[in-house]
PDB file as gemmi writes it, atoms N, CA and C in Angstrom:
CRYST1    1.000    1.000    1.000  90.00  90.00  90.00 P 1                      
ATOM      1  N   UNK A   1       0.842  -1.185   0.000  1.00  0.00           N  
ATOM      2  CA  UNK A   1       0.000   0.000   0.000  1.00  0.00           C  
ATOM      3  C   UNK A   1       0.885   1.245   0.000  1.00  0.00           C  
ATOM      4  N   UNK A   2       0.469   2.294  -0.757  1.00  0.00           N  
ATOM      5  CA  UNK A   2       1.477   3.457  -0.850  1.00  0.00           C  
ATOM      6  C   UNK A   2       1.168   4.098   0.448  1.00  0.00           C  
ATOM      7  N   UNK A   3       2.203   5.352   0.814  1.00  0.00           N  
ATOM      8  CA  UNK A   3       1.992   6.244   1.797  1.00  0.00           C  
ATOM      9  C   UNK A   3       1.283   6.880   1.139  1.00  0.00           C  
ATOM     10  N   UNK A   4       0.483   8.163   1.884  1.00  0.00           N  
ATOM     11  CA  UNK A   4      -0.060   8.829   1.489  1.00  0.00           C  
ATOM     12  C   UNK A   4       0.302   9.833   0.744  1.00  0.00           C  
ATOM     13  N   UNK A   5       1.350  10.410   1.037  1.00  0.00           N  
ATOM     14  CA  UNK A   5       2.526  11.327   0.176  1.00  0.00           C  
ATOM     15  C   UNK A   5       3.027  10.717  -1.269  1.00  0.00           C  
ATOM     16  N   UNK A   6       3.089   9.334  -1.328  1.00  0.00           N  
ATOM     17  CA  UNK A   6       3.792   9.266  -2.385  1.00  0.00           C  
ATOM     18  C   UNK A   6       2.272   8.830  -3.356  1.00  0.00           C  
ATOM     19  N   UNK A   7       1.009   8.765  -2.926  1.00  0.00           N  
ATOM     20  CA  UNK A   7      -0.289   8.652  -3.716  1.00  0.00           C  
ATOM     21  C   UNK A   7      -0.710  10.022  -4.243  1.00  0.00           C  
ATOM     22  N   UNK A   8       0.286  11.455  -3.409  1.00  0.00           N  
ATOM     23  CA  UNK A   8       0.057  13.004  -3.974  1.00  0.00           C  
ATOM     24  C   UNK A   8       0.397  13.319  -4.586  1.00  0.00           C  
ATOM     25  N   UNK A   9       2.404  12.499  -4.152  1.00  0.00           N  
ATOM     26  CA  UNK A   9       2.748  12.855  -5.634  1.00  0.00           C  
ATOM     27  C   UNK A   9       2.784  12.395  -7.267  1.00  0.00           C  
ATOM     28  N   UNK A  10       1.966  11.463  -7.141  1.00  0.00           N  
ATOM     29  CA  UNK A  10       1.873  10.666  -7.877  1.00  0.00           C  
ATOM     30  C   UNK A  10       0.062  11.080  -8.834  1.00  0.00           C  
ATOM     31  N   UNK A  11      -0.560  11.650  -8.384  1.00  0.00           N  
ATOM     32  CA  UNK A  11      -1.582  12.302  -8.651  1.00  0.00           C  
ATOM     33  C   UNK A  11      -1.125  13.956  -9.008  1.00  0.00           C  
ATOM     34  N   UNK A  12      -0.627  13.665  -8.317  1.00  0.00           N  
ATOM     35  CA  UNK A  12       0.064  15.320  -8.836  1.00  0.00           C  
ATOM     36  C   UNK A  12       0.889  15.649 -10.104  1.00  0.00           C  
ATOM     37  N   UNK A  13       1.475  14.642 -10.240  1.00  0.00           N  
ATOM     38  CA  UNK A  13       2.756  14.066 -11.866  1.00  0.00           C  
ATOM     39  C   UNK A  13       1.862  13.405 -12.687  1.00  0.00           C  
ATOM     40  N   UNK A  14       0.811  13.279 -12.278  1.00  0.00           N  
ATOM     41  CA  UNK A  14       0.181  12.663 -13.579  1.00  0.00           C  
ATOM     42  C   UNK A  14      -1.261  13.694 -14.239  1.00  0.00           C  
ATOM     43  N   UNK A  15      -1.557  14.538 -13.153  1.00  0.00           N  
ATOM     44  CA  UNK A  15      -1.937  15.816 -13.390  1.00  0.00           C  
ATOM     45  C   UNK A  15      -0.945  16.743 -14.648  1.00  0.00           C  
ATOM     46  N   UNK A  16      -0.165  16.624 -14.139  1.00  0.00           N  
ATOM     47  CA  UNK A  16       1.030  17.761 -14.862  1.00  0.00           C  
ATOM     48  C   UNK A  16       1.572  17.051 -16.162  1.00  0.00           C  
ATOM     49  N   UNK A  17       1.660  15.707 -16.481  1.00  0.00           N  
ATOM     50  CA  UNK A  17       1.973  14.866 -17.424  1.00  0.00           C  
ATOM     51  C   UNK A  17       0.129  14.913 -18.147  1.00  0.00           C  
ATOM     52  N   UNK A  18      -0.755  14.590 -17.679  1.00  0.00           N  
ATOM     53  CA  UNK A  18      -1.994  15.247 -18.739  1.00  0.00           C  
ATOM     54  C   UNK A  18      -2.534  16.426 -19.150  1.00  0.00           C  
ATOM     55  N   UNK A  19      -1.960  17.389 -18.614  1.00  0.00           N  
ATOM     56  CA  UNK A  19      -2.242  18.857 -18.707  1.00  0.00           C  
ATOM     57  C   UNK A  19      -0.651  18.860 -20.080  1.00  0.00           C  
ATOM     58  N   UNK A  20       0.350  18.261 -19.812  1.00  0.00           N  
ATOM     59  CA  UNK A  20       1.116  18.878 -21.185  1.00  0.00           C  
ATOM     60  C   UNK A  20       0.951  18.167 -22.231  1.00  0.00           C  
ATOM     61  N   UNK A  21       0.250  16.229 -22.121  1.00  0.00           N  
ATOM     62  CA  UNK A  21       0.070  16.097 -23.388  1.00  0.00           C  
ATOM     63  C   UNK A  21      -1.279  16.780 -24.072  1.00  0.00           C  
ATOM     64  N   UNK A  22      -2.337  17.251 -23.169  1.00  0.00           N  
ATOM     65  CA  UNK A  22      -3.274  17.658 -23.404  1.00  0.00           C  
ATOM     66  C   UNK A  22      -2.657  19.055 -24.688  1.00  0.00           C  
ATOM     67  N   UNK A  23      -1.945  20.116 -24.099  1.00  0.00           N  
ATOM     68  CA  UNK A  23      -1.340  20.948 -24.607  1.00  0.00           C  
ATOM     69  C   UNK A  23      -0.396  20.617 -25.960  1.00  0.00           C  
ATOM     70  N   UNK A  24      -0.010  19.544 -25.718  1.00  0.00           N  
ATOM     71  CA  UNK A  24       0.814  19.363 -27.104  1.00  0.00           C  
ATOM     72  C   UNK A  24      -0.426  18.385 -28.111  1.00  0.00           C  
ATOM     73  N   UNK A  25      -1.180  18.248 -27.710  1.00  0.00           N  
ATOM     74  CA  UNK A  25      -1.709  17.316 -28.845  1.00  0.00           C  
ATOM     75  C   UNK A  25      -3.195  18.445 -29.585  1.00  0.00           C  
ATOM     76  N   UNK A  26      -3.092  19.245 -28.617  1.00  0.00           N  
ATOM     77  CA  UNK A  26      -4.172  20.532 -28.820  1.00  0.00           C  
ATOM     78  C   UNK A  26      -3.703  21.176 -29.759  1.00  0.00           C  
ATOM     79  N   UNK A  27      -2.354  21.713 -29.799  1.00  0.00           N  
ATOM     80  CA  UNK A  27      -1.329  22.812 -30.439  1.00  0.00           C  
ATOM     81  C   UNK A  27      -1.987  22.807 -32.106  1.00  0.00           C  
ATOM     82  N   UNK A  28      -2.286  21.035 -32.592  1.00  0.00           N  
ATOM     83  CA  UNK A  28      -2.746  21.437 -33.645  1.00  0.00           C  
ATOM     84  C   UNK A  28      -3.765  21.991 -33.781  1.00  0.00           C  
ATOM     85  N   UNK A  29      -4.845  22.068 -32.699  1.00  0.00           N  
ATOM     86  CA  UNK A  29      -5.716  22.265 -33.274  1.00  0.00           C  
ATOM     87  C   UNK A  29      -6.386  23.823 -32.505  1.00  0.00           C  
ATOM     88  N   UNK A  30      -4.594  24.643 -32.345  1.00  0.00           N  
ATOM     89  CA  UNK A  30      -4.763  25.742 -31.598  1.00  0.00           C  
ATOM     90  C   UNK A  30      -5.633  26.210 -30.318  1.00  0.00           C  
ATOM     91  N   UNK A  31      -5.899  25.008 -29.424  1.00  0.00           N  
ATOM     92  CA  UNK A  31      -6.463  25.244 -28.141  1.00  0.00           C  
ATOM     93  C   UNK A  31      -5.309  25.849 -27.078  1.00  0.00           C  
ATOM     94  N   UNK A  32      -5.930  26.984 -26.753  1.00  0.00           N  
ATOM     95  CA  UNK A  32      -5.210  27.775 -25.682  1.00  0.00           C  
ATOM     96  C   UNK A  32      -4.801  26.586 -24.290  1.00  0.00           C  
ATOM     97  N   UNK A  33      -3.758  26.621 -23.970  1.00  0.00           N  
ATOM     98  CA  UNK A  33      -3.107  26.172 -22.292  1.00  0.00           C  
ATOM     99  C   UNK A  33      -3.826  26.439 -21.440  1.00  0.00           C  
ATOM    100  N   UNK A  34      -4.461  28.177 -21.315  1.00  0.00           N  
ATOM    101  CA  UNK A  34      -5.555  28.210 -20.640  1.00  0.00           C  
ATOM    102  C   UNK A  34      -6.261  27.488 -20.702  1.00  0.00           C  
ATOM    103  N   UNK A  35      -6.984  27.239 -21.251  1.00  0.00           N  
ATOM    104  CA  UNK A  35      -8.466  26.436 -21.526  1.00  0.00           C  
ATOM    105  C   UNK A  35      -7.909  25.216 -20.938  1.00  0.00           C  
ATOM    106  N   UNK A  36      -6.699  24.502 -21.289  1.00  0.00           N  
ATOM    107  CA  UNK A  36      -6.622  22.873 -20.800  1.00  0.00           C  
ATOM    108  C   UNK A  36      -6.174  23.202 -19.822  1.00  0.00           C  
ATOM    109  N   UNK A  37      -5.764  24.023 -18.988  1.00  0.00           N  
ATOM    110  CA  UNK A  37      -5.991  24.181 -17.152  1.00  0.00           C  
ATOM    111  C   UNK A  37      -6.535  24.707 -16.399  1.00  0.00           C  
ATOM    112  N   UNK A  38      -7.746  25.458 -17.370  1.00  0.00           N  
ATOM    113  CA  UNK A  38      -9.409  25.235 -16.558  1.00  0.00           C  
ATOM    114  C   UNK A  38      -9.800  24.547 -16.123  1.00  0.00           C  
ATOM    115  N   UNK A  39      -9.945  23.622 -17.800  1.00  0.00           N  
ATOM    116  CA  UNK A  39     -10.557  22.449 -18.058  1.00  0.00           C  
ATOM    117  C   UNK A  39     -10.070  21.734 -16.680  1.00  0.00           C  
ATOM    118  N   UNK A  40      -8.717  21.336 -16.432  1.00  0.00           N  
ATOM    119  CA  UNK A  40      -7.741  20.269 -15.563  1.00  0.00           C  
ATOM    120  C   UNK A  40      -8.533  20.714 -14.001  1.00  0.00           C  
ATOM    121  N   UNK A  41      -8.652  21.879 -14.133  1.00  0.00           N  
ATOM    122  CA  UNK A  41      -8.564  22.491 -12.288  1.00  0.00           C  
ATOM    123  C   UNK A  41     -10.246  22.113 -11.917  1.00  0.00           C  
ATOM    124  N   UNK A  42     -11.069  22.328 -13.203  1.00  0.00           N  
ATOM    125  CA  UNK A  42     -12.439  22.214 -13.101  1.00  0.00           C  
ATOM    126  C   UNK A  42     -12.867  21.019 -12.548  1.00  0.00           C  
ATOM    127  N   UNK A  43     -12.310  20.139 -13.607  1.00  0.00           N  
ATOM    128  CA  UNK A  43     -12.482  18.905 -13.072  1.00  0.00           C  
ATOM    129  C   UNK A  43     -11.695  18.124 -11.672  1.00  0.00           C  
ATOM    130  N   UNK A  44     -10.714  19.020 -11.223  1.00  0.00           N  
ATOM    131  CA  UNK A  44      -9.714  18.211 -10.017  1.00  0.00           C  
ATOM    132  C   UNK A  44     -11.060  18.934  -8.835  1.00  0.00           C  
ATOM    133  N   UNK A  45     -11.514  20.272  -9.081  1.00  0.00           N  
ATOM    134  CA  UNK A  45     -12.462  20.756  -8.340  1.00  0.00           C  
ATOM    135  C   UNK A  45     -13.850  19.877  -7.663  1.00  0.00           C  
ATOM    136  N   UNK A  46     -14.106  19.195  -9.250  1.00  0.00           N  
ATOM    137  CA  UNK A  46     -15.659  18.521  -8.821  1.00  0.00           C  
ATOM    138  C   UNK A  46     -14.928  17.326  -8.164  1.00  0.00           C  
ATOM    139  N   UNK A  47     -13.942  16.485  -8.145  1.00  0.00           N  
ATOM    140  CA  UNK A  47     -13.185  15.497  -7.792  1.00  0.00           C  
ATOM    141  C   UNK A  47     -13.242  15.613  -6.340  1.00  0.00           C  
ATOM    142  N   UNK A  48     -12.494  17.266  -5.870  1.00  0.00           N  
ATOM    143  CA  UNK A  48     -12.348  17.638  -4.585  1.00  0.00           C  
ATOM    144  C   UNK A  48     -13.511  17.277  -3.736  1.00  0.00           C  
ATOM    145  N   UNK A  49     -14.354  18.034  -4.678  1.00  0.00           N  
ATOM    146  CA  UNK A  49     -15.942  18.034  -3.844  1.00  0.00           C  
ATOM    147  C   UNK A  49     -16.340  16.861  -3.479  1.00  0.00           C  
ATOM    148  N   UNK A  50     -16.712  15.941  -4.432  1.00  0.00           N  
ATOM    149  CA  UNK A  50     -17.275  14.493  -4.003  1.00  0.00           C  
ATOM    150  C   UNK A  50     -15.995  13.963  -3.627  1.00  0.00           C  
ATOM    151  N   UNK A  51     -15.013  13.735  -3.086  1.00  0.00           N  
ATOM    152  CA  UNK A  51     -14.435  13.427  -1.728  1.00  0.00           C  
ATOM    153  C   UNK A  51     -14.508  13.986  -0.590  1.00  0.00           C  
ATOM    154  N   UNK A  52     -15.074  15.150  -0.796  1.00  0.00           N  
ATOM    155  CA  UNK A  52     -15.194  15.893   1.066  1.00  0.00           C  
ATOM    156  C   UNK A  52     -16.989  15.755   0.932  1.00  0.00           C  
ATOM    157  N   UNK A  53     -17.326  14.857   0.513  1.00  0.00           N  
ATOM    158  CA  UNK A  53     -18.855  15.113   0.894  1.00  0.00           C  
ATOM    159  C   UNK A  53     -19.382  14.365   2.723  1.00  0.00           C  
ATOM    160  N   UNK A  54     -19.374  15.131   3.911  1.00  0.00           N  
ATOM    161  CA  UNK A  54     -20.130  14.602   5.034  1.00  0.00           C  
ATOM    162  C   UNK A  54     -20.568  13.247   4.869  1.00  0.00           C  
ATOM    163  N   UNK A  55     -20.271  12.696   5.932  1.00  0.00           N  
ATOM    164  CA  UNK A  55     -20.984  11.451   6.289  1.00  0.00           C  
ATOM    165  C   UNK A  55     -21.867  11.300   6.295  1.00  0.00           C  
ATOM    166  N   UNK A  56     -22.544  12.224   6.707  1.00  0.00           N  
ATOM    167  CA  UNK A  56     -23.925  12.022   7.424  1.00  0.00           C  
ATOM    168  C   UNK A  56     -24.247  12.216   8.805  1.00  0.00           C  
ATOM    169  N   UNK A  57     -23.417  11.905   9.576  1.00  0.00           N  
ATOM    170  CA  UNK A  57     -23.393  12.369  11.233  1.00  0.00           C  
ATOM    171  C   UNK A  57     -23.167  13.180  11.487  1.00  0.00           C  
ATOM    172  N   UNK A  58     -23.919  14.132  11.991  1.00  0.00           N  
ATOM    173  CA  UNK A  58     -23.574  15.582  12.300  1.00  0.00           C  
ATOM    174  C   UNK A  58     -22.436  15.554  13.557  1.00  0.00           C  
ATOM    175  N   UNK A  59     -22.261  14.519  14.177  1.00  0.00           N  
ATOM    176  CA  UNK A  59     -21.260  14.469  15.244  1.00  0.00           C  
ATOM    177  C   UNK A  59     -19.900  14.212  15.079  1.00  0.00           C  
ATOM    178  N   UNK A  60     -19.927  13.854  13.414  1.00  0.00           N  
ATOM    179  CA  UNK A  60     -18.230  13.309  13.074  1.00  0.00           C  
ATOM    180  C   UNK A  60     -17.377  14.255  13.265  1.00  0.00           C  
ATOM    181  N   UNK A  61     -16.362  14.380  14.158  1.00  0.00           N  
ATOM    182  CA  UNK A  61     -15.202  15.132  13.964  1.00  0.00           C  
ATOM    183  C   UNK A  61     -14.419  14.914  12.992  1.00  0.00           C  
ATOM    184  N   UNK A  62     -14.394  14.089  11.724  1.00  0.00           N  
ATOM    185  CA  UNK A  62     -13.679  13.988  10.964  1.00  0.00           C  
ATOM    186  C   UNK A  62     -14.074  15.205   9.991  1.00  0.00           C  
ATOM    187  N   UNK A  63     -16.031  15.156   9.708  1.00  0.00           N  
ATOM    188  CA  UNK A  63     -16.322  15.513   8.337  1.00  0.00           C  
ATOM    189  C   UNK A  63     -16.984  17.327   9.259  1.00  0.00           C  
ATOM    190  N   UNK A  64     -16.690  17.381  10.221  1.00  0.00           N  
ATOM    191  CA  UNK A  64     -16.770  18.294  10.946  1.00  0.00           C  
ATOM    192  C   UNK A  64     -16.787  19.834   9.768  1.00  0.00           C  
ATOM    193  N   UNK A  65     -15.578  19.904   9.452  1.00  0.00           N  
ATOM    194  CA  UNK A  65     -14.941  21.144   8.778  1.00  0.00           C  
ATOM    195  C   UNK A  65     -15.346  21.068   7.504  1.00  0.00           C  
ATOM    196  N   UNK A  66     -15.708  19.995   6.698  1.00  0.00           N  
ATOM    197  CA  UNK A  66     -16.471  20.159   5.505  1.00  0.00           C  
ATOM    198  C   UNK A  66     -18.122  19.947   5.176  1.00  0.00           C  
ATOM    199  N   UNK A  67     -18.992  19.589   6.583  1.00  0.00           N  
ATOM    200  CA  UNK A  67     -19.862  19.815   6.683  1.00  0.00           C  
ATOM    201  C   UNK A  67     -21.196  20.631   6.023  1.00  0.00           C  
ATOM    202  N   UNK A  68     -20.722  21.721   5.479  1.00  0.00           N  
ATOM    203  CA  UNK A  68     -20.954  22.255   4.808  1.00  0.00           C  
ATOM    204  C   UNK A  68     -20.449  22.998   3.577  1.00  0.00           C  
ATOM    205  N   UNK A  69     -21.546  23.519   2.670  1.00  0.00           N  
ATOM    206  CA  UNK A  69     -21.055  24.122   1.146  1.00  0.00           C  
ATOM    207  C   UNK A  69     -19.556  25.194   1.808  1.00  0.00           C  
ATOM    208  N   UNK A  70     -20.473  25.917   2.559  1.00  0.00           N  
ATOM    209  CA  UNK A  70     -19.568  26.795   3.405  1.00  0.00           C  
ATOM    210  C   UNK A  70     -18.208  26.443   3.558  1.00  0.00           C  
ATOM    211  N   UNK A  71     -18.246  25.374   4.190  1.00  0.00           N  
ATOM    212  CA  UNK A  71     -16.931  24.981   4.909  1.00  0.00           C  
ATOM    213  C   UNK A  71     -16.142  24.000   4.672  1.00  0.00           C  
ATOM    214  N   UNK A  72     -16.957  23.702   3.040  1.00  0.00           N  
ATOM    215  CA  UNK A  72     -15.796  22.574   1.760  1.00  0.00           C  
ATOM    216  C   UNK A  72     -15.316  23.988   1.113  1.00  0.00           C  
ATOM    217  N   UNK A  73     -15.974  25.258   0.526  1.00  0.00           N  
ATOM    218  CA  UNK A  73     -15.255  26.022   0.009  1.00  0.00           C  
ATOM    219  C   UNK A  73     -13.823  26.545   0.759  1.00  0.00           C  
ATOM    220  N   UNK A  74     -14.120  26.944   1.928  1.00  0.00           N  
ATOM    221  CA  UNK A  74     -13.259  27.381   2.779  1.00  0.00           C  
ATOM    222  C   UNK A  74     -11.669  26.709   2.693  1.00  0.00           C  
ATOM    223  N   UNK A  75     -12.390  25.445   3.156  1.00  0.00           N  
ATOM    224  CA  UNK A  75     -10.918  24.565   3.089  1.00  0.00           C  
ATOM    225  C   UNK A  75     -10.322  24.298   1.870  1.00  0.00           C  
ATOM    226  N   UNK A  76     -11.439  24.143   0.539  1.00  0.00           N  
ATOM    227  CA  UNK A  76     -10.439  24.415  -0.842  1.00  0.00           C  
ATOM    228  C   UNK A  76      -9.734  25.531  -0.989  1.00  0.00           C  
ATOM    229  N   UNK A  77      -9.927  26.634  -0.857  1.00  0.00           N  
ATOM    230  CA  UNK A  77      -9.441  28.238  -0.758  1.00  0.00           C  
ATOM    231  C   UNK A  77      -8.258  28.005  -0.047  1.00  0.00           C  
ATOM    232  N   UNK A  78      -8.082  27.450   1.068  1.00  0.00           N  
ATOM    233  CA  UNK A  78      -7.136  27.550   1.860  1.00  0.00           C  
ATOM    234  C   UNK A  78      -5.989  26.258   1.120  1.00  0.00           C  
ATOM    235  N   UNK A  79      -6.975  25.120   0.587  1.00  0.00           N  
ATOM    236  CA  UNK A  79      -5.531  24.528  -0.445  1.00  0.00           C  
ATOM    237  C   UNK A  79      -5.243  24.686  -1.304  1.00  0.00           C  
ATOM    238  N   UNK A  80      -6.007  25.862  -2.169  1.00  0.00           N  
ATOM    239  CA  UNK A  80      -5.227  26.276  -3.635  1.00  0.00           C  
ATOM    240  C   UNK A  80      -4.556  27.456  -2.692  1.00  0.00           C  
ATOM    241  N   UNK A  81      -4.305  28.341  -1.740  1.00  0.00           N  
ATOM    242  CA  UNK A  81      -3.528  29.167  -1.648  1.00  0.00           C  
ATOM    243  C   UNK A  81      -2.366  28.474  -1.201  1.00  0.00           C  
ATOM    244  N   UNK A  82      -2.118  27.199  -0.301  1.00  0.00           N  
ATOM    245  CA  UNK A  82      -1.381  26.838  -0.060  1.00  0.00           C  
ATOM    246  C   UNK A  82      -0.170  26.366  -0.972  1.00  0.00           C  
ATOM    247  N   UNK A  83      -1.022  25.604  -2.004  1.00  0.00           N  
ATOM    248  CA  UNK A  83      -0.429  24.739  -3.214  1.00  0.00           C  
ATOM    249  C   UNK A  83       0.457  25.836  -4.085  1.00  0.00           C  
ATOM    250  N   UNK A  84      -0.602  27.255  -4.237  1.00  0.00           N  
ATOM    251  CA  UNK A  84      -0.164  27.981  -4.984  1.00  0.00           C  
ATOM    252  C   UNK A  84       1.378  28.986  -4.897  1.00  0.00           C  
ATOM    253  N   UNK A  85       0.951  29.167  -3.113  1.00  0.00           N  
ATOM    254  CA  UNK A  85       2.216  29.809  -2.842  1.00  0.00           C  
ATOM    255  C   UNK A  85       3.638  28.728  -2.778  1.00  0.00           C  
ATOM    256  N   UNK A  86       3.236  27.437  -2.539  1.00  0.00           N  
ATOM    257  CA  UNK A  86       4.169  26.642  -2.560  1.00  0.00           C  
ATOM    258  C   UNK A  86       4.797  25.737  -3.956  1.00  0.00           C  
ATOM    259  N   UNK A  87       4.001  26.770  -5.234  1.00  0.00           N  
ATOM    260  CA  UNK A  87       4.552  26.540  -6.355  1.00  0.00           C  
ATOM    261  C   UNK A  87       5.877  27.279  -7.234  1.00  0.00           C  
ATOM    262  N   UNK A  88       7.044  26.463  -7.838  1.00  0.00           N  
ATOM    263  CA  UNK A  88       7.783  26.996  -8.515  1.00  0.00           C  
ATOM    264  C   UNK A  88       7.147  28.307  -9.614  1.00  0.00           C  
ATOM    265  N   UNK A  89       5.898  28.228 -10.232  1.00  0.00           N  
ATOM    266  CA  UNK A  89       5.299  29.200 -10.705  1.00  0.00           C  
ATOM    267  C   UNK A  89       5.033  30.373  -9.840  1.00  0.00           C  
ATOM    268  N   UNK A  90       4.817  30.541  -8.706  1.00  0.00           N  
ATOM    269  CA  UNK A  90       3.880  31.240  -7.903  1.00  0.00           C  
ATOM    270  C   UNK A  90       4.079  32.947  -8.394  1.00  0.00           C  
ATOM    271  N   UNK A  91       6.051  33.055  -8.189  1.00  0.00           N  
ATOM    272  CA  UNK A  91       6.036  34.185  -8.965  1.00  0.00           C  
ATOM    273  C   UNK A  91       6.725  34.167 -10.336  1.00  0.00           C  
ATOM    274  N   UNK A  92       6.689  35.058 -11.014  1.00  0.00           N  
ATOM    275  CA  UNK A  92       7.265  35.328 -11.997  1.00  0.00           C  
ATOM    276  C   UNK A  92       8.096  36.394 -12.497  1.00  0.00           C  
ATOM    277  N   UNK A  93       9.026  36.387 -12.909  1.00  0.00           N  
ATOM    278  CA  UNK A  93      10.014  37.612 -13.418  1.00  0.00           C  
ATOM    279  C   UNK A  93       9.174  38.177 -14.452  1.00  0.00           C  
ATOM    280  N   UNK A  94       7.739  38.061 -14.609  1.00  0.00           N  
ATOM    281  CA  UNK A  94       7.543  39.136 -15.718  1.00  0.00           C  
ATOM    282  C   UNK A  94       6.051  39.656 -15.270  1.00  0.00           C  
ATOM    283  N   UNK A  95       5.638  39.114 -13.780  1.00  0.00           N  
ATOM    284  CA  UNK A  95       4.877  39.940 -12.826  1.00  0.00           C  
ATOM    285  C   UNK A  95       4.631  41.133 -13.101  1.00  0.00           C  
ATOM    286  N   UNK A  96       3.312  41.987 -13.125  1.00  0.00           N  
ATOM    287  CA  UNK A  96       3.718  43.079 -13.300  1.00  0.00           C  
ATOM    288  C   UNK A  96       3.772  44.193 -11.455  1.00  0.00           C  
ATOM    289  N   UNK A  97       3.942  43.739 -10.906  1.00  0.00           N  
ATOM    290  CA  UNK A  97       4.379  44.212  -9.274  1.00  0.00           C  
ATOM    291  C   UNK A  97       6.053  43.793  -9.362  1.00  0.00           C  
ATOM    292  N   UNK A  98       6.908  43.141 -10.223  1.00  0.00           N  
ATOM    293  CA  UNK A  98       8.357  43.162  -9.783  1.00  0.00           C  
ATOM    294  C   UNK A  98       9.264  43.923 -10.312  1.00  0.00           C  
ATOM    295  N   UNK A  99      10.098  45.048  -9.643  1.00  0.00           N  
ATOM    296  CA  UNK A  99      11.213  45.486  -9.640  1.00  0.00           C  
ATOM    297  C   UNK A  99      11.393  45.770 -11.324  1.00  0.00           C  
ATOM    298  N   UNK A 100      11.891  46.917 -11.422  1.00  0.00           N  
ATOM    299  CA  UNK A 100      13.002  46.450 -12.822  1.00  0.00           C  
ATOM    300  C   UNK A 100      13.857  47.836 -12.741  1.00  0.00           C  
ATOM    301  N   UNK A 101      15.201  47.801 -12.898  1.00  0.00           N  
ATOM    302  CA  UNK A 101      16.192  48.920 -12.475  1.00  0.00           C  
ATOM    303  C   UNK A 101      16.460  49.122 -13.668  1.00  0.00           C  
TER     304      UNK A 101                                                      
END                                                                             
């Protein structure tokens, strides 16, 4: 059985390995990158959702924090900011807030 870490990163590399063949096999047929990591995030989104859906027991401390619409958005917000700031993308040298002398 994998750890749990190596089932993230492994969902995570195969995210990023279908988002570029998606992109290279599009190229002919001029579909924007945007669009195939809408498309990618849209769908990892509805994915998110029906895995945090409540039990059913209003007493679970597990499903506690996603309990609600409320409080599945919340905690996604808080893991795309996480993911995001903890991405090699996050900034960019052609930002328009960075420096130029």
């Amino acid at each position: 059985m994998q750890e749990p870490e190596e089932v993230f990163d492994e969902a995570f590399k195969r995210v990023v390995e279908i988002g570029n063949q998606l992109v290279k096999d599009e190229k002919e047929t001029e579909a924007d990158a945007w669009e195939v990591a809408d498309g990618l995030l849209a769908g990892a989104i509805q994915f998110w959702l029906f895995s945090r859906q409540p039990c059913g027991d209003p007493r679970c401390g597990d499903c506690e924090p996603v309990s609600t619409a409320h409080g599945r958005i919340l905690a996604l917000q808080q893991l795309v900011r996480e993911f995001s700031e903890e991405s090699e993308y996050f900034h960019s040298p052609t930002d328009s807030n960075v420096g130029r002398a």
